[in-house]
mmJSON file of the N, C-alpha and C atoms, coordinates in Angstrom:
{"data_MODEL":{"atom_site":{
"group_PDB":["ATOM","ATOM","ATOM","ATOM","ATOM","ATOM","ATOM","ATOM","ATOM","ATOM","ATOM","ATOM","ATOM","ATOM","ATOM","ATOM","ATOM","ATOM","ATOM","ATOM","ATOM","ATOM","ATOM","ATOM","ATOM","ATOM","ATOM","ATOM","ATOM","ATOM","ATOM","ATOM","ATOM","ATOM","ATOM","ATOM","ATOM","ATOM","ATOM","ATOM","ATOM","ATOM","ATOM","ATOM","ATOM","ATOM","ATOM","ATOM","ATOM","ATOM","ATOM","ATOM","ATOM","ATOM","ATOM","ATOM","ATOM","ATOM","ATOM","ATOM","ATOM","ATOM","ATOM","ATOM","ATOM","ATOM","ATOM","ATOM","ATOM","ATOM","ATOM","ATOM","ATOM","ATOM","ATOM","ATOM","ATOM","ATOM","ATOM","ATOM","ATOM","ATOM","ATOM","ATOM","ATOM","ATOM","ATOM","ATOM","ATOM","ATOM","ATOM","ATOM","ATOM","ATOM","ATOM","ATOM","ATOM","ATOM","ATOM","ATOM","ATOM","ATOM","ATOM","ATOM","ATOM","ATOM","ATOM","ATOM","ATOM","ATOM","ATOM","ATOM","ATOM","ATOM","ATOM","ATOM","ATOM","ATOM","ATOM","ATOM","ATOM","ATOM","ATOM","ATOM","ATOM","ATOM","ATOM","ATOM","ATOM","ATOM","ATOM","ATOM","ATOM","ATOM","ATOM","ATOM","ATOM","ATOM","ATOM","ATOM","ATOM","ATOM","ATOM","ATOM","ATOM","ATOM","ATOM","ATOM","ATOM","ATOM"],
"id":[1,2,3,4,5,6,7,8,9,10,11,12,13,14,15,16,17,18,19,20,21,22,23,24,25,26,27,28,29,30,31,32,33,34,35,36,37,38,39,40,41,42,43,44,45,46,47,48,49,50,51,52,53,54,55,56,57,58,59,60,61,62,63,64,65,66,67,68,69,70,71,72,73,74,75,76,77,78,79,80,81,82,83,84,85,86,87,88,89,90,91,92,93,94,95,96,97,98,99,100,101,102,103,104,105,106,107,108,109,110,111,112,113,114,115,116,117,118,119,120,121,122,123,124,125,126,127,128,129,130,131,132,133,134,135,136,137,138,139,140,141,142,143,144,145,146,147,148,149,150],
"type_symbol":["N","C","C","N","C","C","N","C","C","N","C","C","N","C","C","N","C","C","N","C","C","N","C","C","N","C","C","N","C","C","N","C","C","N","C","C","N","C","C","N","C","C","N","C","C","N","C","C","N","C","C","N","C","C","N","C","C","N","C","C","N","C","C","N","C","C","N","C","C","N","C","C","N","C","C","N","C","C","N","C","C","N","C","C","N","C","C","N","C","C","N","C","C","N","C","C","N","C","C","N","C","C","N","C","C","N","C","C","N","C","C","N","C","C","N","C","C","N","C","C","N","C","C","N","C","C","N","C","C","N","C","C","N","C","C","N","C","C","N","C","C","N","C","C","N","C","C","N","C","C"],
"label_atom_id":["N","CA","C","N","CA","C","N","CA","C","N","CA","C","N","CA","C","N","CA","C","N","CA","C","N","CA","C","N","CA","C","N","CA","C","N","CA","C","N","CA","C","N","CA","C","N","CA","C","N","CA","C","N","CA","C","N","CA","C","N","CA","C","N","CA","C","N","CA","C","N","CA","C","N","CA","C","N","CA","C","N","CA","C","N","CA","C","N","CA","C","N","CA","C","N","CA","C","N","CA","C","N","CA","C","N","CA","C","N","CA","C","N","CA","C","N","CA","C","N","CA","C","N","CA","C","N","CA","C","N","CA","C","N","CA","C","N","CA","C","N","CA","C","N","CA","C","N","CA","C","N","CA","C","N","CA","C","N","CA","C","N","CA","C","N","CA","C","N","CA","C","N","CA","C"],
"label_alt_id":[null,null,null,null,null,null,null,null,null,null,null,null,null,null,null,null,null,null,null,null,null,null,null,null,null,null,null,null,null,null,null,null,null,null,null,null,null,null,null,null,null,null,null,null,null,null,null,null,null,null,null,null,null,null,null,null,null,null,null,null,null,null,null,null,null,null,null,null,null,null,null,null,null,null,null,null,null,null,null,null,null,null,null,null,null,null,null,null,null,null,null,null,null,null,null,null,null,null,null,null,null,null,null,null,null,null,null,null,null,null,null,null,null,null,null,null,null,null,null,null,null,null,null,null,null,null,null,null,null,null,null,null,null,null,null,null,null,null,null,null,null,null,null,null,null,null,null,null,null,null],
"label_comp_id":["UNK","UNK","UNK","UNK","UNK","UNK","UNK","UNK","UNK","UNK","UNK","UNK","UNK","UNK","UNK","UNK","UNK","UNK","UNK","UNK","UNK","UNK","UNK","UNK","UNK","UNK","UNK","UNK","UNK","UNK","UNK","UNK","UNK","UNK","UNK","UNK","UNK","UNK","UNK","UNK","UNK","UNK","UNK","UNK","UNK","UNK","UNK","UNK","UNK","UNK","UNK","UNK","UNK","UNK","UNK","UNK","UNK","UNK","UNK","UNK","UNK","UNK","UNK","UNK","UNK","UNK","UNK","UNK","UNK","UNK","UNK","UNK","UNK","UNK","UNK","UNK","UNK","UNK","UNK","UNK","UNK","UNK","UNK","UNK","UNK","UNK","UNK","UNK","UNK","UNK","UNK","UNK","UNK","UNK","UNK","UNK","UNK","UNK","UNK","UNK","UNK","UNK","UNK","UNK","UNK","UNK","UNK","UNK","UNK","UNK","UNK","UNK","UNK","UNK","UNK","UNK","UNK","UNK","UNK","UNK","UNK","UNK","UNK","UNK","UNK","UNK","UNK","UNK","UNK","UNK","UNK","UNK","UNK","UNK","UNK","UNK","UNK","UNK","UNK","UNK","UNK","UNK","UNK","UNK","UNK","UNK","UNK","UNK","UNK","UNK"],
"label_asym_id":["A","A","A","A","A","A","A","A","A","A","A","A","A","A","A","A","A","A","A","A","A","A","A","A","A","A","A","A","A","A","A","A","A","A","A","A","A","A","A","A","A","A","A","A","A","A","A","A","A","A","A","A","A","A","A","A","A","A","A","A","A","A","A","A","A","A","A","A","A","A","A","A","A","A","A","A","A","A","A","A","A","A","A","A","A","A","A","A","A","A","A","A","A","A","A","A","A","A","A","A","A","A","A","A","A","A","A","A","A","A","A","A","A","A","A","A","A","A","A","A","A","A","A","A","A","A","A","A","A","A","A","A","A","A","A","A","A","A","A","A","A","A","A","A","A","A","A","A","A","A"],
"label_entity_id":["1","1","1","1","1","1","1","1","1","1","1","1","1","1","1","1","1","1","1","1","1","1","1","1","1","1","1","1","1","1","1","1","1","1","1","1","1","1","1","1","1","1","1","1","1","1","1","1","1","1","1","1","1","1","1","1","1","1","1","1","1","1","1","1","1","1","1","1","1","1","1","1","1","1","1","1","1","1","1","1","1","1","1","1","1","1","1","1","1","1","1","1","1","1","1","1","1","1","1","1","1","1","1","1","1","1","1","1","1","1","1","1","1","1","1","1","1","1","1","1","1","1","1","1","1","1","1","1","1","1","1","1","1","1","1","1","1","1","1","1","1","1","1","1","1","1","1","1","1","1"],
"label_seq_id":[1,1,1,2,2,2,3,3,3,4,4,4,5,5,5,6,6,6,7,7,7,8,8,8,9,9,9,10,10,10,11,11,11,12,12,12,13,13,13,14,14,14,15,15,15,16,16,16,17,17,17,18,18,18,19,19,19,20,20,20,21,21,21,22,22,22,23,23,23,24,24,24,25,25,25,26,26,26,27,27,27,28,28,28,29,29,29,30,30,30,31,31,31,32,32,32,33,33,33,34,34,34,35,35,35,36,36,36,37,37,37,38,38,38,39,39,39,40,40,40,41,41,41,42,42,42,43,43,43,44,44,44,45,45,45,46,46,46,47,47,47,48,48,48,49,49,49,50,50,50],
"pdbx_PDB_ins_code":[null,null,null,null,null,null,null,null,null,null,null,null,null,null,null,null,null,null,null,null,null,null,null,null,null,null,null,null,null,null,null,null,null,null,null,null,null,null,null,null,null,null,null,null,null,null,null,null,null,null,null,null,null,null,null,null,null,null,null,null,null,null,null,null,null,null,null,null,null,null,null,null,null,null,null,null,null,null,null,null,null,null,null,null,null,null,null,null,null,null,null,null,null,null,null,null,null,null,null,null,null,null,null,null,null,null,null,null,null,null,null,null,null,null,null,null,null,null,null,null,null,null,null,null,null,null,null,null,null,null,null,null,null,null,null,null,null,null,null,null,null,null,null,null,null,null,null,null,null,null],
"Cartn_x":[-21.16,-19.775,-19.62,-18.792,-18.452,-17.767,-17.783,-16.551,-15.897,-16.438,-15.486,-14.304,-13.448,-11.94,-11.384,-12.186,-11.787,-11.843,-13.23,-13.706,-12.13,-12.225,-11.136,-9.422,-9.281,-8.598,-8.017,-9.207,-9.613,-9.36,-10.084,-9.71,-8.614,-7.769,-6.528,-5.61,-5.918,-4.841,-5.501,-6.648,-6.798,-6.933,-6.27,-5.445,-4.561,-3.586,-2.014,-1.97,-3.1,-2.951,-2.579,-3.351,-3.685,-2.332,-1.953,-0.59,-1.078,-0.43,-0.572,-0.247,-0.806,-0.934,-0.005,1.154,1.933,1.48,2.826,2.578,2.572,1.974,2.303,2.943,4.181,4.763,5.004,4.955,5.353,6.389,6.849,8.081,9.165,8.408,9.455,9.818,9.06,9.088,11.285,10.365,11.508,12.537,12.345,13.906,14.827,13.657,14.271,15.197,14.757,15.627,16.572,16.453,17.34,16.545,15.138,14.763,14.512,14.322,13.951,15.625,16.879,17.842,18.443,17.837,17.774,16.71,15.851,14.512,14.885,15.693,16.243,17.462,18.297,19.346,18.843,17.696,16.966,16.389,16.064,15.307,16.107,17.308,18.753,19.47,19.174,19.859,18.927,18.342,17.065,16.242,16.799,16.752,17.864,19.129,20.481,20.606,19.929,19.822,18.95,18.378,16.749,17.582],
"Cartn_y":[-2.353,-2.109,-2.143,-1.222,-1.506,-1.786,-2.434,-3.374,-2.714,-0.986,-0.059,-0.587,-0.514,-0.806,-1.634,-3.022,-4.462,-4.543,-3.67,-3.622,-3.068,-1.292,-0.977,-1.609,-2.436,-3.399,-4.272,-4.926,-6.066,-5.467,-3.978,-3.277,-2.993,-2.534,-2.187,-3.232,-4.712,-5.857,-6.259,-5.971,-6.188,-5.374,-4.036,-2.844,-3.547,-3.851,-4.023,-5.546,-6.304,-7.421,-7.287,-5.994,-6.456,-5.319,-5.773,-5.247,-3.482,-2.745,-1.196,-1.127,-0.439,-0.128,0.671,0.527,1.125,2.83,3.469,4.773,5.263,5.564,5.984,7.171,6.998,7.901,8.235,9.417,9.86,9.464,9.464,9.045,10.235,11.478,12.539,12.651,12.861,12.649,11.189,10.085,8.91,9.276,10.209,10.294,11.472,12.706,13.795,13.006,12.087,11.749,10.422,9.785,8.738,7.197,7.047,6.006,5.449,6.059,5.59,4.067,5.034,4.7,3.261,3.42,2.302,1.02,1.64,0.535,-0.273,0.76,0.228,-0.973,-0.567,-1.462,-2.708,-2.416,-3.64,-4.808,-3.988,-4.702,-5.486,-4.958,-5.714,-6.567,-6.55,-7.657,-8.759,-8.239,-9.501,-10.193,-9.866,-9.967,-10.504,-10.201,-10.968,-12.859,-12.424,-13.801,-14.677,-14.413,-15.502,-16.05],
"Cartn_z":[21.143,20.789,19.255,18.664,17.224,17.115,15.774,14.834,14.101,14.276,13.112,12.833,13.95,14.018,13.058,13.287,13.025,11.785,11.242,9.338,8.8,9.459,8.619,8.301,9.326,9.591,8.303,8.395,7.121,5.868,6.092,4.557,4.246,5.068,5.116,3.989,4.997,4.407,3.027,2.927,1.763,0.047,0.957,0.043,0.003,0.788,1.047,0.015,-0.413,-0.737,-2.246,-2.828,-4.158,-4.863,-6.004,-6.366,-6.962,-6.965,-7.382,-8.837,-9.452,-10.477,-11.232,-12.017,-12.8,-12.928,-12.355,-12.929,-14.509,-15.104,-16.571,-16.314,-17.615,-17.947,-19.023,-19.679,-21.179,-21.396,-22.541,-23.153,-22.92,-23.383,-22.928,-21.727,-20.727,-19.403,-19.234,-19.864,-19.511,-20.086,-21.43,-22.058,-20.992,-20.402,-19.971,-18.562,-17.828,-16.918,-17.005,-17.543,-18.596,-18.101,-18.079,-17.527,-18.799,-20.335,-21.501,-21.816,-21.276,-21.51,-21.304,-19.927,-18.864,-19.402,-20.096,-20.201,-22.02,-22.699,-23.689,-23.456,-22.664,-22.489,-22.21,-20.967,-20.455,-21.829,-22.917,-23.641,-24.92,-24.531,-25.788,-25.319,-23.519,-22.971,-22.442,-22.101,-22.846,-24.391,-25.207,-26.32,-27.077,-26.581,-26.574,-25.979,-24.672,-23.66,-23.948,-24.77,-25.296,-26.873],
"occupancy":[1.0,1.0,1.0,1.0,1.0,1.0,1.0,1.0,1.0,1.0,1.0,1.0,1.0,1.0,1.0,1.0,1.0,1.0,1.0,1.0,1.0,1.0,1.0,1.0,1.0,1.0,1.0,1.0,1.0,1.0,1.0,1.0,1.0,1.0,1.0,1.0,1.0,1.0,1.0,1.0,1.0,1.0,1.0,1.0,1.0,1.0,1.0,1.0,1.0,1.0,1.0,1.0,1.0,1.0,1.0,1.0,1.0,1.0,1.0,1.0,1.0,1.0,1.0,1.0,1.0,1.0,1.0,1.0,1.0,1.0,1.0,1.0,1.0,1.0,1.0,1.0,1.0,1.0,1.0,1.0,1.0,1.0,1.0,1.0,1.0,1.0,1.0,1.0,1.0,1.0,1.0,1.0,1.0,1.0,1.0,1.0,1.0,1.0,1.0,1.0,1.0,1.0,1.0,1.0,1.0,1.0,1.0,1.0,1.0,1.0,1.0,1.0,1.0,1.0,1.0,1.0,1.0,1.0,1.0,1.0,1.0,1.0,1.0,1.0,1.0,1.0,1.0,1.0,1.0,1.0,1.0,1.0,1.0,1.0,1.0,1.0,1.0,1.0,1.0,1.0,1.0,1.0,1.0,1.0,1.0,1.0,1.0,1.0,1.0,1.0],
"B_iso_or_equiv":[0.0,0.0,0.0,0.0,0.0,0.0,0.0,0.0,0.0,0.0,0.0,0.0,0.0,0.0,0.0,0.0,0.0,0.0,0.0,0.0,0.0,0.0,0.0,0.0,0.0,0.0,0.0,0.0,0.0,0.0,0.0,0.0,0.0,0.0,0.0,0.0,0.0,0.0,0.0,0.0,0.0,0.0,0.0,0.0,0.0,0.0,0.0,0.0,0.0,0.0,0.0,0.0,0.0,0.0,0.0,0.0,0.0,0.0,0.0,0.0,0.0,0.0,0.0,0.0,0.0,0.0,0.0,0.0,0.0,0.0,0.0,0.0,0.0,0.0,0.0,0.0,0.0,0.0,0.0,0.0,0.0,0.0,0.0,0.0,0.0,0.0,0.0,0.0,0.0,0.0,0.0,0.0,0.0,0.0,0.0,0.0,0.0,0.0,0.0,0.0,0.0,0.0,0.0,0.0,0.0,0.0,0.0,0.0,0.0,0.0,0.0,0.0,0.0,0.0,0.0,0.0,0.0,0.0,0.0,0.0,0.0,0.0,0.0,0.0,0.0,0.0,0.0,0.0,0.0,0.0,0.0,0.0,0.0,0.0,0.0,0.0,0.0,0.0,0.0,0.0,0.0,0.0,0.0,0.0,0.0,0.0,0.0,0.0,0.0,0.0],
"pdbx_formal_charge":[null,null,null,null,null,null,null,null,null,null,null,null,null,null,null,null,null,null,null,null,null,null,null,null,null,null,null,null,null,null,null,null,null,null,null,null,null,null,null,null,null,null,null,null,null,null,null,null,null,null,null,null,null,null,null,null,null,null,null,null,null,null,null,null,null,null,null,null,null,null,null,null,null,null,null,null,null,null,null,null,null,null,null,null,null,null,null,null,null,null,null,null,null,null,null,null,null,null,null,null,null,null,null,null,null,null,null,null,null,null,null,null,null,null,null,null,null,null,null,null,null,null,null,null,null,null,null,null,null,null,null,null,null,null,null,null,null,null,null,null,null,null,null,null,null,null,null,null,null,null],
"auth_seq_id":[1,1,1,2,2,2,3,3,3,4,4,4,5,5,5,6,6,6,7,7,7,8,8,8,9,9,9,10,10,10,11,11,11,12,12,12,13,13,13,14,14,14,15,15,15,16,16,16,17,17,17,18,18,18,19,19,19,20,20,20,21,21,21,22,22,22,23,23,23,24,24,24,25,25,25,26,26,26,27,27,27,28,28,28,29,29,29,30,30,30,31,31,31,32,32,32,33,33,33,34,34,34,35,35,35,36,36,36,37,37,37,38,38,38,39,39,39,40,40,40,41,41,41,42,42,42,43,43,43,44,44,44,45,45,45,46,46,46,47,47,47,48,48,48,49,49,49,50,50,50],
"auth_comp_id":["UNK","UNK","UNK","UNK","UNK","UNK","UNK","UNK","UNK","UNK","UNK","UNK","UNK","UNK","UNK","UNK","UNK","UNK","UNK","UNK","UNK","UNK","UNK","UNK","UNK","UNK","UNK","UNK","UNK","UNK","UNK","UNK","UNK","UNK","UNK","UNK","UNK","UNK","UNK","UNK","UNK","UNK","UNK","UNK","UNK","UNK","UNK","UNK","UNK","UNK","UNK","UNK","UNK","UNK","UNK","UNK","UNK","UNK","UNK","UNK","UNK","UNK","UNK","UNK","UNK","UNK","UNK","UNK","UNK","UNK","UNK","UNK","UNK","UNK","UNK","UNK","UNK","UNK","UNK","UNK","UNK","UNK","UNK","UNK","UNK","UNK","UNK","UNK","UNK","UNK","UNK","UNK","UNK","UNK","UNK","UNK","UNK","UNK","UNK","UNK","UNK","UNK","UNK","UNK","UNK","UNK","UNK","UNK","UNK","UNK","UNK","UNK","UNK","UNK","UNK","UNK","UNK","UNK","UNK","UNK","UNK","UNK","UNK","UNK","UNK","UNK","UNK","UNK","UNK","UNK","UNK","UNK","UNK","UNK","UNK","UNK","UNK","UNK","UNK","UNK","UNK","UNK","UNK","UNK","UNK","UNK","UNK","UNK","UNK","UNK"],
"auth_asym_id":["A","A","A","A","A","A","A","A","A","A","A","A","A","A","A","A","A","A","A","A","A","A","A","A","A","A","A","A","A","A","A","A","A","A","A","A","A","A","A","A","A","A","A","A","A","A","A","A","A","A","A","A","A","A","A","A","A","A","A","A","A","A","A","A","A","A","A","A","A","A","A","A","A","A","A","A","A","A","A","A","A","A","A","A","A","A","A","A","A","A","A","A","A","A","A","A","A","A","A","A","A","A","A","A","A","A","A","A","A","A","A","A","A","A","A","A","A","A","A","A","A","A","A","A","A","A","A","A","A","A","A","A","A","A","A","A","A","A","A","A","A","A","A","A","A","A","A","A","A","A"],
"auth_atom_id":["N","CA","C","N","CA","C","N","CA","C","N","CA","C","N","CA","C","N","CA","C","N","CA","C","N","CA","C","N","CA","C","N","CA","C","N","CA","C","N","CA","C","N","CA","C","N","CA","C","N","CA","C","N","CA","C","N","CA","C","N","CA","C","N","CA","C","N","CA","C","N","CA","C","N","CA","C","N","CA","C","N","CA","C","N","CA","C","N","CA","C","N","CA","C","N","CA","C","N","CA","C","N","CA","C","N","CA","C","N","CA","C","N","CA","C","N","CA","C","N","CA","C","N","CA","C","N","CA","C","N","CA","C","N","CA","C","N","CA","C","N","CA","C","N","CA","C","N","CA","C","N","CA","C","N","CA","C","N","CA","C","N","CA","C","N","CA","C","N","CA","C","N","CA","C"],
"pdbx_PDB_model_num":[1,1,1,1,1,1,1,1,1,1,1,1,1,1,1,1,1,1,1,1,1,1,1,1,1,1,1,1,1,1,1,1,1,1,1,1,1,1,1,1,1,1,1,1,1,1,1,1,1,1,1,1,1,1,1,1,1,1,1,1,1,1,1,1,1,1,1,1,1,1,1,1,1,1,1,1,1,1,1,1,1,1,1,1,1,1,1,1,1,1,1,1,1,1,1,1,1,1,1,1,1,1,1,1,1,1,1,1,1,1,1,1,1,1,1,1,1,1,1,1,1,1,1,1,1,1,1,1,1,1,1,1,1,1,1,1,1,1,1,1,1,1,1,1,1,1,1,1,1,1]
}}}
């Protein structure tokens, strides 16, 4: 009998375990849809609060 099953199994949860890796994105890319906008604000209101 095989254990195929059970291996890919194991592999599975231990994809699912480990965290994914940041998409990179250009800057133009972030300004053309307003995520640059968003990531600025983020960084004045945290910079305000400290």
């Amino acid at each position: 009998m095989s254990n195929r099953a059970l291996w890919s199994m194991r592999k599975k949860h231990e994809w699912l375990a480990t965290p994914l890796k940041k998409k990179r994105v250009k800057k133009a890319t972030r300004l053309r849809c307003g995520l640059q906008d968003a990531m600025d604000r983020k960084a004045t209101a945290a910079g305000e609060s400290a």
